[in-house]
C-alpha positions in Angstrom: 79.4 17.2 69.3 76.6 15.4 71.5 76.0 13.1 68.8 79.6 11.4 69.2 79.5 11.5 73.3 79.4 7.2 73.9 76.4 7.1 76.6 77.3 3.4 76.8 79.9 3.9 79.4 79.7 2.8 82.8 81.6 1.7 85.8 80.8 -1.1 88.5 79.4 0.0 91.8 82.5 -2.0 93.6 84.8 -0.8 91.2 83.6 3.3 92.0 84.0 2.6 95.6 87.4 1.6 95.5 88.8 4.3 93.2 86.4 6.6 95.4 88.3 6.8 98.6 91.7 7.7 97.2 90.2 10.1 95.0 88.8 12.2 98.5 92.0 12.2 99.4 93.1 13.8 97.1 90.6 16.2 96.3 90.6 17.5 100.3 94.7 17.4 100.5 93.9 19.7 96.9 91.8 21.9 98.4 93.4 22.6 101.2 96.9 23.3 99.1 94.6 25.6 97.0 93.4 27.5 100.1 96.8 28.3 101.3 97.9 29.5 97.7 94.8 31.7 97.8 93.6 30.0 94.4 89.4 30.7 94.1 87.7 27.7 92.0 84.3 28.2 90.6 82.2 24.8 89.4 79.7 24.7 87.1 76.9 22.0 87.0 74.7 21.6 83.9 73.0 19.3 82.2 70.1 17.6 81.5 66.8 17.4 83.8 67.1 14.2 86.1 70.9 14.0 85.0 72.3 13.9 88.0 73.7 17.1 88.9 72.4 17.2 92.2 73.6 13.6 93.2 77.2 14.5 91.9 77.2 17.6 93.9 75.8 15.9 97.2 78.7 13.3 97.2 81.2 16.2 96.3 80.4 18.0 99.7 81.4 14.6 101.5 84.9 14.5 100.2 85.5 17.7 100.3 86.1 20.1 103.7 82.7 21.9 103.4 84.2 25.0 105.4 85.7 26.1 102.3 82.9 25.4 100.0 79.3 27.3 99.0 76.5 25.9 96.7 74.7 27.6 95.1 71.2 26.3 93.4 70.3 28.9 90.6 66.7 28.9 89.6 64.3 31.6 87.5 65.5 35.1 88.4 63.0 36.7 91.2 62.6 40.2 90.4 65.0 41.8 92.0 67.5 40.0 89.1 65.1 41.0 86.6 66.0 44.8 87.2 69.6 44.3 87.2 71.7 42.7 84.3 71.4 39.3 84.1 75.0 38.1 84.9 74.5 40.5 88.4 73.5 37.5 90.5 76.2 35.7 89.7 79.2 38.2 89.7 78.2 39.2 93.2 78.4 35.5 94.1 81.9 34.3 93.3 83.9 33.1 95.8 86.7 34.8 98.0 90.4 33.9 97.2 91.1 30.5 98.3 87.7 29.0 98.2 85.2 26.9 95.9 81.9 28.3 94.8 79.7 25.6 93.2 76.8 26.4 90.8 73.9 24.1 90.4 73.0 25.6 86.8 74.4 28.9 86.2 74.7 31.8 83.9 74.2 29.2 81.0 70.5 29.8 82.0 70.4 32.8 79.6 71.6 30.3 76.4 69.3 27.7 76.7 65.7 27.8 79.1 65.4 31.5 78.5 66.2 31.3 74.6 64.7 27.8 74.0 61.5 29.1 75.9 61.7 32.6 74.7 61.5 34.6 77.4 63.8 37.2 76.2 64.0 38.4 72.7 66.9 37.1 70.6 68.8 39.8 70.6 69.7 39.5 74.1 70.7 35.9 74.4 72.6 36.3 71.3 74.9 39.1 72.8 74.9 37.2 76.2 77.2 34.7 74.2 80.4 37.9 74.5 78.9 39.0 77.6 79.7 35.4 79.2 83.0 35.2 77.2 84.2 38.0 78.9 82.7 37.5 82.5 84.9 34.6 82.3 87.8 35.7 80.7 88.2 38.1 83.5 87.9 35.7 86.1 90.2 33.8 84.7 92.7 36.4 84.2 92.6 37.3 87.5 93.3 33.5 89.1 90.2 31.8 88.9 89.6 28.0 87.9 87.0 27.9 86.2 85.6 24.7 85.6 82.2 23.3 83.6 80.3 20.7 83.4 77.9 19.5 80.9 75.8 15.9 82.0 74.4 14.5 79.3 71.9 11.8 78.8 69.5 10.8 75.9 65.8 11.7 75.7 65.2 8.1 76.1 67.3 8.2 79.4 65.4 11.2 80.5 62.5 9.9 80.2 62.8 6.6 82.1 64.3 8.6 84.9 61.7 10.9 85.6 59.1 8.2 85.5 60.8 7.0 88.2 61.0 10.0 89.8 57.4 10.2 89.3 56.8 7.1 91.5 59.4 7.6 94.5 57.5 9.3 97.1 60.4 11.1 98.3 61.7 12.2 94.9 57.9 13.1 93.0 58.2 16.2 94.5 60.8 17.3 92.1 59.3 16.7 89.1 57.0 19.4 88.0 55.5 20.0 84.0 58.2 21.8 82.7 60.5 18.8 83.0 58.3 16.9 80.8 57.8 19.9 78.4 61.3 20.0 77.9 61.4 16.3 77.5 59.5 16.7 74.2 61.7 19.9 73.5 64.6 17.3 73.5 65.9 18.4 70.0 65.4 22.2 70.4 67.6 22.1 73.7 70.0 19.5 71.8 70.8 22.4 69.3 70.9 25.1 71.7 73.5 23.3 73.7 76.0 22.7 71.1 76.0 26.6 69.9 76.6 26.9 73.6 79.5 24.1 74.4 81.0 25.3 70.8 80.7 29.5 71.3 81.5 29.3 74.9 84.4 26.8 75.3 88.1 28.1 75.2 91.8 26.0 76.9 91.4 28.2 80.3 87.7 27.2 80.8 86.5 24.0 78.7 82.9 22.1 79.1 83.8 18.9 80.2 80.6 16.5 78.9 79.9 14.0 81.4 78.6 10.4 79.9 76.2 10.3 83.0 73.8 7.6 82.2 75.9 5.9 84.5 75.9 8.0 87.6 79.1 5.8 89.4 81.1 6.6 85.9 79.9 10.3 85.6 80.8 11.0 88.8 84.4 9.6 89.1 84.9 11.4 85.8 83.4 14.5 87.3 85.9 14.0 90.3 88.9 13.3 88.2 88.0 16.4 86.2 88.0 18.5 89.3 90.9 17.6 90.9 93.0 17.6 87.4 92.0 21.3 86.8 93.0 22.2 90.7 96.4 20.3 89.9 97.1 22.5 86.9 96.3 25.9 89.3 98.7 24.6 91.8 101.5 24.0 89.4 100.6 27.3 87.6 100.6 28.8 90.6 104.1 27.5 91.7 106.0 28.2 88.5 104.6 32.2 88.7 105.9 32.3 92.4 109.5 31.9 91.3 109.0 35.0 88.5 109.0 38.5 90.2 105.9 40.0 89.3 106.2 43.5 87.2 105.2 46.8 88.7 104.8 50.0 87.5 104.8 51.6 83.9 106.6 50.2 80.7 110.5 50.0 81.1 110.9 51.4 77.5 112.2 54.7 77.2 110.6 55.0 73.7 107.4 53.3 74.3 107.3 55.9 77.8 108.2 59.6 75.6 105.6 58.3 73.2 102.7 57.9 75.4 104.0 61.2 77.3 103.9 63.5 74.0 100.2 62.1 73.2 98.8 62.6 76.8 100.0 65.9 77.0 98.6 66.8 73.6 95.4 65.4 74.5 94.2 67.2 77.7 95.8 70.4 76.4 93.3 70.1 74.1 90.0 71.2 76.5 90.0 74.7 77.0 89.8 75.4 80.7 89.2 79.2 80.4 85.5 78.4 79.8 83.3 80.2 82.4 79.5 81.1 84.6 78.8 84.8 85.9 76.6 84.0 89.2 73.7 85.7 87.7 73.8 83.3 84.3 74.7 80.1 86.3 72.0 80.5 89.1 69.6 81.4 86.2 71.0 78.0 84.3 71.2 75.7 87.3 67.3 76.4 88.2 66.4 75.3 84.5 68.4 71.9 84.5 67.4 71.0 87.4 63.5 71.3 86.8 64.5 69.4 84.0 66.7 66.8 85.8 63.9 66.0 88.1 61.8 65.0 85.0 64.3 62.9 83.3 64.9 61.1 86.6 61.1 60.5 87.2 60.8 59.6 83.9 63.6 57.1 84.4 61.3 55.0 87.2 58.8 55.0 85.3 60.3 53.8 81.9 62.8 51.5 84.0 66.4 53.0 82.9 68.8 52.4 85.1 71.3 54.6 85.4 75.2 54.6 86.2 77.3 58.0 86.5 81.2 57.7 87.0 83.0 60.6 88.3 86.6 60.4 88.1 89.1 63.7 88.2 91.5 65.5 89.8 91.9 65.9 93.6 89.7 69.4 95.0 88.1 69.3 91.1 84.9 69.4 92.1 83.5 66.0 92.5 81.4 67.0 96.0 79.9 70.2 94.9 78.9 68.5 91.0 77.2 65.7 92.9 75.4 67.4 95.3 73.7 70.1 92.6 72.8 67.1 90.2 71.0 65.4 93.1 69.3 68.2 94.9 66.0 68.2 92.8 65.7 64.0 92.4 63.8 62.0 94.8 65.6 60.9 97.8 64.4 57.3 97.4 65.5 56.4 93.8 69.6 57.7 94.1 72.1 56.1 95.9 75.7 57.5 95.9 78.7 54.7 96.0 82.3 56.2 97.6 85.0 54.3 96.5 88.0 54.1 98.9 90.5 51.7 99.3 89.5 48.1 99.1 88.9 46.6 102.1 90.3 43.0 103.0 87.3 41.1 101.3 87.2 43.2 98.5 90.9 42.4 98.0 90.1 38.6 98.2 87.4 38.8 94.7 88.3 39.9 91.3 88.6 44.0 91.5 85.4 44.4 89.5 83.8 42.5 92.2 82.8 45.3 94.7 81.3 47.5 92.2 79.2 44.6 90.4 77.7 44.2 94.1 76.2 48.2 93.9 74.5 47.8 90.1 71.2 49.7 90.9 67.7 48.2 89.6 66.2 48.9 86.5 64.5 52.4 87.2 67.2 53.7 89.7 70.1 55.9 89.8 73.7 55.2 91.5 76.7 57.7 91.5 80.5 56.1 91.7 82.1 58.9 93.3 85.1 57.2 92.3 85.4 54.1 90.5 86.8 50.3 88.7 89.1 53.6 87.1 90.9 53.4 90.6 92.6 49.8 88.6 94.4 52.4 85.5 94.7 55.6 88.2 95.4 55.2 91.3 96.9 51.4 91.3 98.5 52.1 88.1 100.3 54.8 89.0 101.1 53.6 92.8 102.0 50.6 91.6 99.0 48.4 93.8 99.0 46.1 91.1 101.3 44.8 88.3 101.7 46.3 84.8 100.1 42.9 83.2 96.9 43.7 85.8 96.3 47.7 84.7 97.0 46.9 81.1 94.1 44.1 81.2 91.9 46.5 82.6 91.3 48.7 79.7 89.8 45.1 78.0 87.9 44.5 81.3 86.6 47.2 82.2 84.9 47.9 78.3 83.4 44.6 78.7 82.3 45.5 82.3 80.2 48.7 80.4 78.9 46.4 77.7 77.6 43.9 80.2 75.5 47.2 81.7 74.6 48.5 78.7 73.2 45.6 77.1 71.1 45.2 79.8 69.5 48.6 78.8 71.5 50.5 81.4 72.9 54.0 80.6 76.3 55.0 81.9 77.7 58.4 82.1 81.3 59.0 82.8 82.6 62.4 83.3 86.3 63.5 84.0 86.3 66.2 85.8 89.8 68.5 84.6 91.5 71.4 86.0 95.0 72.3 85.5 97.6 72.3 88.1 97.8 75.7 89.2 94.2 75.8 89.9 94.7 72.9 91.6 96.9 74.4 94.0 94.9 77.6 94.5 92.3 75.0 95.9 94.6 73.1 98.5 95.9 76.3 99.9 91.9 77.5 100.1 90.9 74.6 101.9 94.6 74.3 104.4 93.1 78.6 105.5 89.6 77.2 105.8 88.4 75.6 109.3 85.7 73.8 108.2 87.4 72.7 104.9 90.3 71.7 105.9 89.1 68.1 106.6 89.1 67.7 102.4 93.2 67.9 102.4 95.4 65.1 103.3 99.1 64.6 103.1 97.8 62.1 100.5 96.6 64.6 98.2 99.9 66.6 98.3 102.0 63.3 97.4 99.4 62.7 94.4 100.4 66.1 93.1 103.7 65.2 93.0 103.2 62.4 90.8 100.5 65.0 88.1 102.7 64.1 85.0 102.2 60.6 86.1 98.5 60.7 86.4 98.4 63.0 83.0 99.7 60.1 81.3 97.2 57.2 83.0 94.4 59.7 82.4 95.0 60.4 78.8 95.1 56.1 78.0 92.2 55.8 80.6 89.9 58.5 78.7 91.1 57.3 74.8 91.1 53.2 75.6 87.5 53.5 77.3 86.0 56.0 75.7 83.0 53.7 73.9 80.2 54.5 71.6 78.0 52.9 74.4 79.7 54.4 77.3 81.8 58.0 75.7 84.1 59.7 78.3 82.5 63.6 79.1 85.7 65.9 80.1 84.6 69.0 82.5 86.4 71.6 81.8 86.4 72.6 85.5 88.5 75.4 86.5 84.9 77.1 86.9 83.2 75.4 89.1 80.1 77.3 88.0 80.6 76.2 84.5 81.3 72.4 85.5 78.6 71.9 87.6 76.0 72.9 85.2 77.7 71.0 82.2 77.0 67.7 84.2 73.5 68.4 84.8 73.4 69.4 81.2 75.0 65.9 79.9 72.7 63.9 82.4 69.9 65.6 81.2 71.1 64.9 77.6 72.1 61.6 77.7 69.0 60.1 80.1 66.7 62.0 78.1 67.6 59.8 75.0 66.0 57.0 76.2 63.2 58.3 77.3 60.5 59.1 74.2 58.5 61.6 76.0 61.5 63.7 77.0 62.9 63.4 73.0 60.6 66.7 71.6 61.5 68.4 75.0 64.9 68.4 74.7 65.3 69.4 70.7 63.4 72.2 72.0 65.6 73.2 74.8 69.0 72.8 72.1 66.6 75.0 69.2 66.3 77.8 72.0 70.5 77.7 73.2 71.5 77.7 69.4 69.2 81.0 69.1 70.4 82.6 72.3 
């Protein structure tokens, strides 16, 4: 692909000037259209060292209104990026709705300085290829333009220019060994950047390789480009405002009794009756959590991050299942994340958005007392978002998990399930109980209304996300005693994995329950 890019191409200084100033024009009049339609744009500048990335950035911000811009210059990861997946730094900086978020190098990072210079194992920048895929698949999807730039000049070029660079007393400062070490790596880079332009290209979000030996040419074409791809949004954006978007669940009566009959049969399938005498659970609860307070230590110290999900019915148990999994672990390594309703900014970014901004560190715990399931639950069912939005999801929010997991993170999701009568018993409790009666809203009581509804989105939630790196736990929770100790149990379980010293520990513990 590089091989066939014609470097020779230029364009007269006079000649860039002239086709500059109506191009300005058009790029703020763009922008501004794009802002009013709500339309987010995200750049991406790569490219060679000394290309001129940062010279083709500068003279952006002068044509464009730079109120509705933000650069951002992405060098090596500081440590607080080390402990979190690698696409974290990025996801948490994508713009709001409307505006343009421009990346001086990027997520691209992971395919060629860290994989060229092997600083991570291959392993891991050869599954950041479908991690990226999907990062931007999903931005996409959601409304994004997306667009990505590759500047490319010959070793020859790069060479000449960083001599220069070298000399200018203003500009030596940026030229440090590594630019001349990868000067020499010329060829290794080469290869790694057509896997990269190849594997990660696709019609919503194409590189665009920029013939930037001449930096009047390469930036007109970088321009043109830009305000193209912001044309296309605007037209796309136009043609979907005259089709009524689609709420709700699918309009077939077949398709709808079909998913019905297999929801029911799946969460009649978990058998509720299941029970703790005081005595047994206190006796129980005092052994997992000695043993929770282990695992959790021994997750700081072997850096396993960890993510739990709870997700269930209203007055389940959520409150009283957190609170006993937390009360032996140390105050300063667990964080616990309520979800509500998205706030006004959090409407503005892609729904996975707000979440991506609470990913603990490597080493530390964080609890999503509610979660991204609120996009196949609660909006699903409410109708907060289109049928074409919660049937993406399932696809996103997988991906989502992968993204975490590859980065060595463990995440536990647990469903907490009762059944409907029990479910009322519990409302009326907490309507005769002064100090419980906070917990019960007239929210609650028009969710219950809709339980056949939310049977069916929790059935396809459970069966279309339930992964082999990130498996659904259902709670059979019509005990609470019984509930609470099974997720300290699973925690305990699934943590423990990871951890070697905690591996002979816990065969022990199941050897002992199968003899009792």
């Amino acid at each position: 692909m590089l091989e066939q890019v014609d470097l020779s191409l230029s364009l007269a200084k006079a000649e860039y000037h002239e086709l500059l100033e109506p191009l300005g024009h058009r790029l703020n009049e763009l922008q501004q259209r794009c802002r009013q339609a709500g339309i987010p744009i995200v750049v991406v500048f790569e490219g060679w060292d000394a290309s001129g990335k940062d010279g083709a950035v500068n003279r952006l911000m002068r044509l464009i209104d730079p109120r509705g811009f933000k650069v951002y210059a992405i060098g090596a990861p500081k440590e607080d990026a080390k402990a979190r997946p690698f696409l974290w730094r990025y996801a948490i900086r994508m713009p709001h709705r409307g505006f343009i978020g421009i990346f001086i190098r990027s997520w691209y990072g992971r395919l060629l300085v860290e994989r060229v210079e092997k600083v991570i194992p291959e392993r891991e920048w050869k599954e950041a290829f479908d991690d990226i895929v999907a990062f931007e698949r999903q931005l996409i999807e959601d409304g994004y333009v997306l667009v990505k730039f590759w500047l490319h000049i010959s070793k020859k070029e790069q060479k000449s220019r960083l001599r220069k660079m070298e000399n200018d007393p203003l500009e030596s400062w940026k030229v440090k060994p590594e630019n001349w070490s990868n000067n020499k790596k010329y060829k290794k880079y080469a290869d790694a950047v057509e896997e990269m332009l190849q594997k990660t290209s696709n019609p919503r979000a194409p590189w665009t390789i920029v013939e930037a030996e001449c930096k009047y040419f390469g930036r007109l074409k970088i321009y043109e480009t830009l305000a193209h791809a912001m044309e296309e949004a605007l037209g796309r954006y136009e043609k979907k405002k005259k089709i009524k978007p689609s709420y709700g669940l699918p309009v077939d009566p077949n398709n709808y009794k079909t998913i019905v009959l297999k929801s029911e049969r799946f969460l009649k399938r978990f058998d509720l009756s299941k029970k703790l005498t005081v005595d047994v659970y206190r006796e129980k609860l005092d052994h997992l959590q000695k043993i929770a307070r282990r695992v959790h230590h021994g997750m700081f110290l072997n850096k396993v991050g960890t993510i739990i999900v709870f997700e269930g019915w209203d007055a389940a148990g959520k409150g009283g299942a957190i609170k006993r999994l937390l009360a032996p672990l140390d105050t300063r390594r667990f964080e616990v994340v309520t979800t509500p309703a998205p706030t006004r900014e959090e409407k503005a970014h892609h729904y996975l958005w707000r979440f991506w901004l609470n990913v603990p560190k490597a080493g530390f715990l964080t609890i999503f007392d509610r979660s991204w399931y609120g996009r196949v639950l609660v909006e699903r069912v409410e109708q907060f978002c289109t049928t074409e939005e919660w049937q993406r999801a399932y696809k996103e929010i997988n991906e989502f998990e992968k993204m975490l997991t590859n980065s060595g993170f463990v995440i536990i999701k647990f469903w907490l399930h009762i059944d409907k009568e029990e479910q009322l018993k519990r409302f009326k409790r907490r309507e005769s109980v002064s100090y419980k009666r906070w917990k019960i809203t007239d929210e609650d009581w028009r969710n219950r209304e809709k339980w056949e509804d939310y049977e069916m989105a929790v059935a396809d939630m459970i069966q279309k996300t339930s992964t082999t790196y990130a498996p659904w736990t259902v709670v059979e929770s019509n005990n609470k005693l019984y509930s609470r100790t099974k997720v300290i149990e699973t925690f305990n379980d699934v943590v423990s994995r990871k951890l070697p010293e905690f591996e002979s520990l816990m065969q022990q513990k199941k050897k002992k329950d199968n003899k009792e």
